[in-house]
C-alpha positions as CSV (number, residue, x, y, z in Angstrom):
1,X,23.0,-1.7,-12.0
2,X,19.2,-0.8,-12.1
3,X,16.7,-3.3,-10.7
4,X,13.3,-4.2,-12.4
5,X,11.7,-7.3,-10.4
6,X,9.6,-9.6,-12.3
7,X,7.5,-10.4,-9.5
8,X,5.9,-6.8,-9.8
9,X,5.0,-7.3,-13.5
10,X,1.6,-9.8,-12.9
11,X,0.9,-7.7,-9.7
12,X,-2.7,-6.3,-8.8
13,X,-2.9,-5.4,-5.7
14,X,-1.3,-3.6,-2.7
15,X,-3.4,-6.0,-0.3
16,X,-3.9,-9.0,-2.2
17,X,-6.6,-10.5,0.0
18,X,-8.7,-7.1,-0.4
19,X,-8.4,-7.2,-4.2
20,X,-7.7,-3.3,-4.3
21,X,-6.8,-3.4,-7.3
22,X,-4.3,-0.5,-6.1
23,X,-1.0,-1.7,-8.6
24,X,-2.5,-1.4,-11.8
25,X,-1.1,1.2,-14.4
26,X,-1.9,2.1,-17.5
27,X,0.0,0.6,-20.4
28,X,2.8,2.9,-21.5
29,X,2.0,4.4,-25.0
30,X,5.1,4.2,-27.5
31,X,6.4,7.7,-27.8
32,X,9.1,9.2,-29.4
33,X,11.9,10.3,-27.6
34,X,11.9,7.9,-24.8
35,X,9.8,10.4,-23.1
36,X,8.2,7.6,-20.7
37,X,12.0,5.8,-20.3
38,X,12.9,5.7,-16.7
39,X,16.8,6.8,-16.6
40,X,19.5,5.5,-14.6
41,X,19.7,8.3,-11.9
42,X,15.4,8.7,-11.9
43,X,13.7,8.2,-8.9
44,X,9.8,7.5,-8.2
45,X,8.1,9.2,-5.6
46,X,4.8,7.9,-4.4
47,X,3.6,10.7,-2.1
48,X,1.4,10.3,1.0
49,X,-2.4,10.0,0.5
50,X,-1.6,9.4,-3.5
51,X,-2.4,6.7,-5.7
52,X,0.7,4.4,-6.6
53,X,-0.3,5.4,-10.3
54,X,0.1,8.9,-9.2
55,X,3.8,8.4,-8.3
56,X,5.9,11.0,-10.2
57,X,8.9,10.1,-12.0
58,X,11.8,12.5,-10.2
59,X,15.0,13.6,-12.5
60,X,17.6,15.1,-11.4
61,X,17.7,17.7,-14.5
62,X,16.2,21.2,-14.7
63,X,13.6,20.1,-16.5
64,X,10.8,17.5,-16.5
65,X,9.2,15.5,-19.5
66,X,5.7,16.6,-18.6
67,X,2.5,14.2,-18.4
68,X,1.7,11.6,-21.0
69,X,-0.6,9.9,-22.4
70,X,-0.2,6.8,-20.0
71,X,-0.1,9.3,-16.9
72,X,3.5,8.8,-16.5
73,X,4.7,12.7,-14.7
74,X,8.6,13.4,-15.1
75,X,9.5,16.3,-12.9
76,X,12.8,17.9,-11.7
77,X,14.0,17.7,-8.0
78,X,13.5,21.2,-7.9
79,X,9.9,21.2,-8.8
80,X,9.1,18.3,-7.1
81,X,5.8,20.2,-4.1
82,X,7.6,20.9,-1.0
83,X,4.3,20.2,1.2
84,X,5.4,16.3,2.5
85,X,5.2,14.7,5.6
86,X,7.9,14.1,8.5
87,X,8.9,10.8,7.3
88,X,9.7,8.6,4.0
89,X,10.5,5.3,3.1
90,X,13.9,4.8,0.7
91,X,13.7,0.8,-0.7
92,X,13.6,-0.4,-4.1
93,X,11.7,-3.9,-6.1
94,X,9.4,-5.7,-4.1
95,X,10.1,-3.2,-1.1
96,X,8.3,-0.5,-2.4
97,X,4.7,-2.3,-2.2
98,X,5.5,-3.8,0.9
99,X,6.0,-0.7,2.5
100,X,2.9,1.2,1.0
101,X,0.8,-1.8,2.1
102,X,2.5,-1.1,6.1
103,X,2.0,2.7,5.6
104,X,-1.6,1.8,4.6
105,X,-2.0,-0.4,7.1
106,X,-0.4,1.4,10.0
107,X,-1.9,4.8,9.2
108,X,1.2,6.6,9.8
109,X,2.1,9.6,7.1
110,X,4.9,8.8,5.5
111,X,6.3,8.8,1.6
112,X,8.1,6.0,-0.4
113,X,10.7,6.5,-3.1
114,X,11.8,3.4,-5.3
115,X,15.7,3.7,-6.3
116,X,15.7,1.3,-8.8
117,X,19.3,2.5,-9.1
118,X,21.1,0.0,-7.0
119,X,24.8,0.6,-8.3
120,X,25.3,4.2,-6.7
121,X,23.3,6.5,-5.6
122,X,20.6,8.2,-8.1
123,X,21.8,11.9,-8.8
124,X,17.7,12.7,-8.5
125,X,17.7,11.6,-4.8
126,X,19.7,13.6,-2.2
127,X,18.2,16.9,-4.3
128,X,14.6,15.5,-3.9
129,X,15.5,14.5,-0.4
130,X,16.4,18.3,0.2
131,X,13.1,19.7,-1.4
132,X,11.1,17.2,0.6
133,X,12.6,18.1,4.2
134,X,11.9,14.9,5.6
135,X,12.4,14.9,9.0
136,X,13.2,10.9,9.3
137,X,14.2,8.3,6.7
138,X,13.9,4.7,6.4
139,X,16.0,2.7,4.3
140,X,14.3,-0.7,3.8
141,X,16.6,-3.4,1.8
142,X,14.2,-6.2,0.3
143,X,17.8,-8.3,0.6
144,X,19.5,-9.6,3.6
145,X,21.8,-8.2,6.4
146,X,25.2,-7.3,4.8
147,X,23.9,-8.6,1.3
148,X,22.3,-5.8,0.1
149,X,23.2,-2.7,-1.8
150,X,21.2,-0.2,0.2
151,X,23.7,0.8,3.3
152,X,26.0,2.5,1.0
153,X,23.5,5.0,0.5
154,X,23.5,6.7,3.7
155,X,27.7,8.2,3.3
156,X,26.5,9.1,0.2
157,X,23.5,11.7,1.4
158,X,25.4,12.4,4.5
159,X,28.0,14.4,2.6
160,X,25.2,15.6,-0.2
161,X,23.8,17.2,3.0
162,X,20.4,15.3,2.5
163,X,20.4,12.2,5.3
164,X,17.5,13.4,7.9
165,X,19.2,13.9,11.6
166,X,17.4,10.7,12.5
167,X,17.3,7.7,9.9
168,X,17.5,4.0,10.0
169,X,18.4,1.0,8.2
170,X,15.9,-2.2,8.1
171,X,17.0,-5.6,6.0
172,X,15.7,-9.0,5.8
173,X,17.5,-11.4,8.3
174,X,20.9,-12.8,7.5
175,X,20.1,-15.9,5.8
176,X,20.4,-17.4,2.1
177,X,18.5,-18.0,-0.4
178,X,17.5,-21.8,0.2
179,X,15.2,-20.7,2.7
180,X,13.3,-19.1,0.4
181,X,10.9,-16.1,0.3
182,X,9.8,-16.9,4.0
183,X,13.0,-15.6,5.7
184,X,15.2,-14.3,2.6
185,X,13.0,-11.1,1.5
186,X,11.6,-8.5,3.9
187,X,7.7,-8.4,4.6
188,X,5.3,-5.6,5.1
189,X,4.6,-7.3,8.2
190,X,7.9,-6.1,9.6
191,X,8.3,-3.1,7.3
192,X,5.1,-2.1,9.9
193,X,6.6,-3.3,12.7
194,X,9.9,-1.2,11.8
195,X,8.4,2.1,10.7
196,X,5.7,2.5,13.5
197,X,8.6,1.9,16.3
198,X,10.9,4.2,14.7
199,X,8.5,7.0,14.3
200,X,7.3,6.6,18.1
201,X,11.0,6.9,18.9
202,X,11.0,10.0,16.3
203,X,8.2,11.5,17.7
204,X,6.5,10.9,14.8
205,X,2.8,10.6,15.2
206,X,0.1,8.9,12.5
207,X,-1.4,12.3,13.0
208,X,1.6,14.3,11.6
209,X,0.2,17.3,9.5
210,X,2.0,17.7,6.1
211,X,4.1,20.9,6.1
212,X,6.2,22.9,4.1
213,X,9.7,22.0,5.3
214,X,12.6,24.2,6.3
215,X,15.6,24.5,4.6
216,X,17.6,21.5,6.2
217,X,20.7,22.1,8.2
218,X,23.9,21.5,7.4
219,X,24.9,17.4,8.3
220,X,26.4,16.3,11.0
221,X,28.8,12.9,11.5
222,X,26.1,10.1,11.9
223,X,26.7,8.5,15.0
224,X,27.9,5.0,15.0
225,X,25.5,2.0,14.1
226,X,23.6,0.7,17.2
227,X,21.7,-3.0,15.7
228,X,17.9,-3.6,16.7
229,X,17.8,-7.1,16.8
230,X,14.0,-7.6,16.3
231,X,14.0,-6.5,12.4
232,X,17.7,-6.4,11.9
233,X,17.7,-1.9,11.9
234,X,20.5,0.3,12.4
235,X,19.2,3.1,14.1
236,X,20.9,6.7,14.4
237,X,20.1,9.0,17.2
238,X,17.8,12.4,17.0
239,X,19.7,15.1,16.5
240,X,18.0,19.2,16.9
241,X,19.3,21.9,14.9
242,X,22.3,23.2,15.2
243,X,21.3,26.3,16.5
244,X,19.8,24.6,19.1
245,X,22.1,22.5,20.4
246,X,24.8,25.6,20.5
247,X,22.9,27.2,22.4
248,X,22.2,24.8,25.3
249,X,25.6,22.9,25.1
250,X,27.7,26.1,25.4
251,X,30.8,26.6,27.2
252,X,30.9,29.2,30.4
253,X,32.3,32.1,29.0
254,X,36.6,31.5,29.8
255,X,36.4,27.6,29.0
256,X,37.5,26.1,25.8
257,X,35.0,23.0,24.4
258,X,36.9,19.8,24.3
259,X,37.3,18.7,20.6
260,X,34.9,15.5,19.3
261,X,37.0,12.7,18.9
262,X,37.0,10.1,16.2
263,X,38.3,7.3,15.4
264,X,39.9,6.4,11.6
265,X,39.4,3.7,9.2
266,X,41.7,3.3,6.5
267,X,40.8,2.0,3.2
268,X,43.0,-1.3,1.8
269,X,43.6,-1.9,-0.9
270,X,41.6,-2.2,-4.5
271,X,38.9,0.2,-2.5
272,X,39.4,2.9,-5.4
273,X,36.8,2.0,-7.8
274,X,35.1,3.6,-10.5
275,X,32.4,5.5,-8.0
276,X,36.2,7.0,-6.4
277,X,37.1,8.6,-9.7
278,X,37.6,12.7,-9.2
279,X,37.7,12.0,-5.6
280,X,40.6,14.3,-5.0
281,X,38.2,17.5,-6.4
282,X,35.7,16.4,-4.1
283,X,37.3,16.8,-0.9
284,X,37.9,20.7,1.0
285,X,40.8,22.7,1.8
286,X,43.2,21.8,-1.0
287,X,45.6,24.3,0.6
288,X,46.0,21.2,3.6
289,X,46.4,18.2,1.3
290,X,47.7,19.7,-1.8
291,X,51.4,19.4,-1.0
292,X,50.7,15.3,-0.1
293,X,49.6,14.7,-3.5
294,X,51.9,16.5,-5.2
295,X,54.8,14.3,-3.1
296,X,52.9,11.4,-4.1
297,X,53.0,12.5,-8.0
298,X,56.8,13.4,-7.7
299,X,57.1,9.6,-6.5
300,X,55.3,8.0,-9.0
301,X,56.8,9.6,-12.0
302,X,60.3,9.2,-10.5
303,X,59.0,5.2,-10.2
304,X,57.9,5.3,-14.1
305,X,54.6,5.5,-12.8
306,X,51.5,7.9,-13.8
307,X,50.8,10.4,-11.4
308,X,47.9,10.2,-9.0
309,X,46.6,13.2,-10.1
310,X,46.7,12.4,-13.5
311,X,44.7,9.5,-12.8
312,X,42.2,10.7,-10.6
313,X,41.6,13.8,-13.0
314,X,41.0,11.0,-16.1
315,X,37.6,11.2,-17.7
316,X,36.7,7.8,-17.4
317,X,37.6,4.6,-15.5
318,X,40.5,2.5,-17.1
319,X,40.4,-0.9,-15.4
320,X,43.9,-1.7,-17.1
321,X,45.1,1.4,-15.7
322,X,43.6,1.9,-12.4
323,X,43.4,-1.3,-11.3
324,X,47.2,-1.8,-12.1
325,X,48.4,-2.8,-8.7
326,X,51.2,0.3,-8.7
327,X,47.9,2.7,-9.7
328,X,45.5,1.1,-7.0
329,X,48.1,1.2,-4.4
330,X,49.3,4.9,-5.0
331,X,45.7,6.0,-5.6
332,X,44.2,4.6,-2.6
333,X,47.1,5.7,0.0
334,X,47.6,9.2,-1.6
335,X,43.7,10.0,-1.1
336,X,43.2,8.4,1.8
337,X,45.7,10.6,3.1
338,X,44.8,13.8,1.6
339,X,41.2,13.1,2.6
340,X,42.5,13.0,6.5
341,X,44.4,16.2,5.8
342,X,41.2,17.9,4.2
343,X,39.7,17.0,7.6
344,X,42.1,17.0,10.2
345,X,45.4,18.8,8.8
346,X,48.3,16.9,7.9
347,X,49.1,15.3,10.7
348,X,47.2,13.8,13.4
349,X,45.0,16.9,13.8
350,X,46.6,19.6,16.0
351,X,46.0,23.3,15.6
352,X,45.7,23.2,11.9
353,X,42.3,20.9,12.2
354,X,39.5,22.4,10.3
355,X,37.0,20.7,11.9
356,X,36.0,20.2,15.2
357,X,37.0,16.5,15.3
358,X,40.0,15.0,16.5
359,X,41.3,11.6,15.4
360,X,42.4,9.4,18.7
361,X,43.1,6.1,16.8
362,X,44.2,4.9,13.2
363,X,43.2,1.2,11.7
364,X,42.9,-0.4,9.1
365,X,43.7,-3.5,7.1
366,X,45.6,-5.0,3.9
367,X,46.9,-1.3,2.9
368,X,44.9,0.3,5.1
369,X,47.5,-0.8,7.7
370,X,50.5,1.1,5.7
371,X,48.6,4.3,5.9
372,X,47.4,4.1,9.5
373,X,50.9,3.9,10.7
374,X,51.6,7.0,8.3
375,X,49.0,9.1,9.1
376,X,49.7,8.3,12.9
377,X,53.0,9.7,12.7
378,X,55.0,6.5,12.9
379,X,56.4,7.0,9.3
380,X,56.5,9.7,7.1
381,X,53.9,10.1,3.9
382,X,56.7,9.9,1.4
383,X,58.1,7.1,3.7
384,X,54.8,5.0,3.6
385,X,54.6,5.8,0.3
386,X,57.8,3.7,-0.7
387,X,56.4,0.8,1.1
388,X,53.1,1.0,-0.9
389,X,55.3,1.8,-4.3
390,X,57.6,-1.6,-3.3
391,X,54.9,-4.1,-2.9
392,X,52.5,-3.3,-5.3
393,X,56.2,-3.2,-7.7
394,X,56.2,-6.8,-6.6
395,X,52.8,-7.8,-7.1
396,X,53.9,-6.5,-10.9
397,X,56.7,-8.8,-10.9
398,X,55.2,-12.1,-9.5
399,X,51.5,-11.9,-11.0
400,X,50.9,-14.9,-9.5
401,X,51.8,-14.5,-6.0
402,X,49.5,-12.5,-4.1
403,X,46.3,-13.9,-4.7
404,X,44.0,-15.4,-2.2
405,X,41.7,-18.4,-1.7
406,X,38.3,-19.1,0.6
407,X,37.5,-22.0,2.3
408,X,34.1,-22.1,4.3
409,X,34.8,-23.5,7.4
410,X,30.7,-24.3,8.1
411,X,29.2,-27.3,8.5
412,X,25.9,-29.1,7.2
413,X,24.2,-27.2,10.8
414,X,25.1,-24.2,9.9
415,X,27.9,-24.1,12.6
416,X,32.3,-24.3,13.2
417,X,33.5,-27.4,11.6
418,X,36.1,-29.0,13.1
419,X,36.9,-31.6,10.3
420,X,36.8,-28.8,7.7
421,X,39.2,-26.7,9.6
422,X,41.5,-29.4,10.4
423,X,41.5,-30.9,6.4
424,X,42.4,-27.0,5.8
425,X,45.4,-27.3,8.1
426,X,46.3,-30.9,6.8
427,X,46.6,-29.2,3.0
428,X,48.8,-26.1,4.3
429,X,51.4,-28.6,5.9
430,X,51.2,-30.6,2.6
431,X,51.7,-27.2,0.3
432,X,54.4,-25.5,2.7
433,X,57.3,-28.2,1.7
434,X,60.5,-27.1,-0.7
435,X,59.7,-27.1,-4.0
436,X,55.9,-27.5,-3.5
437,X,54.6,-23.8,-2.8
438,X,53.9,-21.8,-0.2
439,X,50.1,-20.7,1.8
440,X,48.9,-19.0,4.6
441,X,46.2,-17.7,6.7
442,X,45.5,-14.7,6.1
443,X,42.1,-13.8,7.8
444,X,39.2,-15.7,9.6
445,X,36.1,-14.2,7.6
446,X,33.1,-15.0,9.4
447,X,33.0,-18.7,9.3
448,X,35.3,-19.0,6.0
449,X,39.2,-19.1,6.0
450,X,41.3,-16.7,3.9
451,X,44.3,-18.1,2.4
452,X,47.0,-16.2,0.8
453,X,49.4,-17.5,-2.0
């Protein structure tokens, strides 16, 4: 999904009330060979001290489309200037004027890069990222709190090795759109706000000189989210380079370190999508996980199923295939697993652990539950395996059990109805009777009630 918003296409200026004039472009010329056609995985960078016109068009290719005659510059990642300042500004739509107008405004030196891209992530942004060596990100989602597609990014350039030690995420506050532009769309009033008290907490000055960056180190686990209230951020703590933090955190010589620990998540069900495709070549140490996926394919063939390597491996995404509730269900709890074994060894991370983590509680929900108790040692893989194997056989068998409803449960203030939740109970007793049909609560979802059928 790429973005274009239609409220930048009468747009003038950056500061409106100073008439700057500082959005206008020139007219694209028509070209042959799309060479001014801004791809799916592009990225625009607007560097520090630069004219918006002056933004350059970022691919993720080896080679750029040169200048053109509308002023349009398409470089690759890799020849993208490595002299940037210490911080920059992800966002996309109207977020990307909004924060030039703050970083104009609050004199700080920082970059902005528009991801139109809002599907995945852009393949030109974690290597521009790199090239850049930023020392602090900002992700600023023009939507609201948990409605926007931006948060996914930061997994995503965590494990390309391209998420700064210290980033953030800022989003418009969790309303709807009935309240309109006022409350529904971030500003560049609090865009300012945002960026000036995360740099001071980065130690970022407005002074900061522009630099050729070092090469980046290698990531680390971002720490879990801790909310600002004021503009909605999730904030992640500094981290200093590795060799750094060796250094003064090591052990007297005779001691052993104590192991990190972490706790797992487990995927439910219908969580392998198209973006999970190939996700089993993707993960390290085959030599740990291997043997769980070929188990798993020995099961599904034996169950006149395809394998899970077969389907992983397929070129593209088949919805009638992969989403097949047998497919999703083997897919999802045979890579869920073999990721935990790529990370901890199979098991619940004992000598065999290649990393320095070590997992000290399981959860998870829907599926996510099966696996939990299977990766915890409770059951076996092959064991938790069947379970999967027999209820998604079911699901095959009665299509039309196993789907699920949602009821809002909020009232005209915006608060717990108890009328609503009580008609919701009245129609439950009224289904649940022989020969009627059967419902249940499954989950309370924020102020909505799940029902399963």
């Amino acid at each position: 999904m790429l973005l274009d918003s239609t409220a930048l296409l009468t747009r003038r200026h950056l500061c409106t009330d100073a008439r700057d004039g500082a959005w206008e472009f020139a007219y694209p010329a028509a070209c042959v060979g799309g060479a001014e056609e801004l791809e799916p995985d592009d990225v625009l960078l607007y560097r520090h001290g630069e004219a918006p016109a002056a933004a350059l068009t970022v691919t993720s290719g080896d080679s750029g489309g040169g200048g053109t005659s509308s002023g349009l510059v398409r470089v690759p990642a890799s020849e993208v200037p490595t002299t940037a300042p210490s911080m920059v500004v992800v966002t996309y739509g109207n977020g990307v004027p909004h924060a030039l107008k703050a970083i104009q405004q609050s004199g700080l030196a920082c970059d902005v890069i528009d991801c139109p891209l809002l599907s995945r992530c852009p393949a030109a942004l974690p290597p521009l990222l790199r090239a850049r060596g930023y020392a602090a990100l900002m992700l600023v989602d023009d939507c609201r709190e948990g409605g926007g597609p931006l948060p996914h990014l930061a997994s995503h350039l965590h494990q390309a090795g391209a998420l700064p030690s210290r980033w953030t995420l800022l989003s418009a506050a969790p309303t709807y759109n009935p309240l309109g532009r006022t409350l529904t769309f971030i500003s560049a009033d609090k865009i300012g706000t945002a960026l000036t008290r995360f740099a001071g907490e980065a130690k970022l000055e407005a002074s900061t000189p522009l630099s050729s960056p070092s090469p980046p180190s290698p990531p680390s686990p971002p720490a879990p989210p801790a909310p600002l209230a004021a503009d909605h951020a999730v904030q992640r703590p500094v981290q200093r380079p590795a060799a750094n933090r060796a250094h003064d955190s090591a052990p007297p010589r005779g001691t052993r370190r104590a192991p990190k620990s972490a706790l797992v998540i487990c995927p439910g069900r219908g969580s392998y999508n198209a973006a999970e495709l190939g996700s089993l070549n993707r993960l390290a140490h085959p030599e740990l996980w291997q043997p769980i996926v070929a188990e798993a394919d020995a099961a599904c063939t034996a169950a006149g199923l395809r394998s899970v390597s077969e389907l992983d491996s397929a070129p593209n995404f088949d919805r009638s295939a992969h989403m097949d509730p047998a497919h999703s269900s083997a897919l999802t709890y045979t890579i869920a697993a073999a990721d935990f074994a790529s990370r901890f060894g199979r098991g619940t991370g004992g000598d065999h652990s290649p990393t320095s983590l070590k997992p000290v509680g399981l959860c998870g929900n829907s599926l996510g539950w099966y696996t939990a108790v299977a990766l915890g040692g409770s059951v076996s893989f092959g064991g938790g395996l069947d379970v999967v194997l027999t209820t998604s056989r079911f699901q095959r068998s009665e299509p039309q059990v196993g789907g699920q409803l949602v009821y809002p449960t909020l009232g005209a203030e915006w608060e717990e109805s108890a009328e609503l939740s009580a008609a919701i109970e009245d129609a439950l007793a009224a289904a649940n009777r022989p020969g009627v049909g059967y419902a249940s609560v499954s989950i309370e979802l924020g102020r909505a009630t799940v029902l399963d059928h």
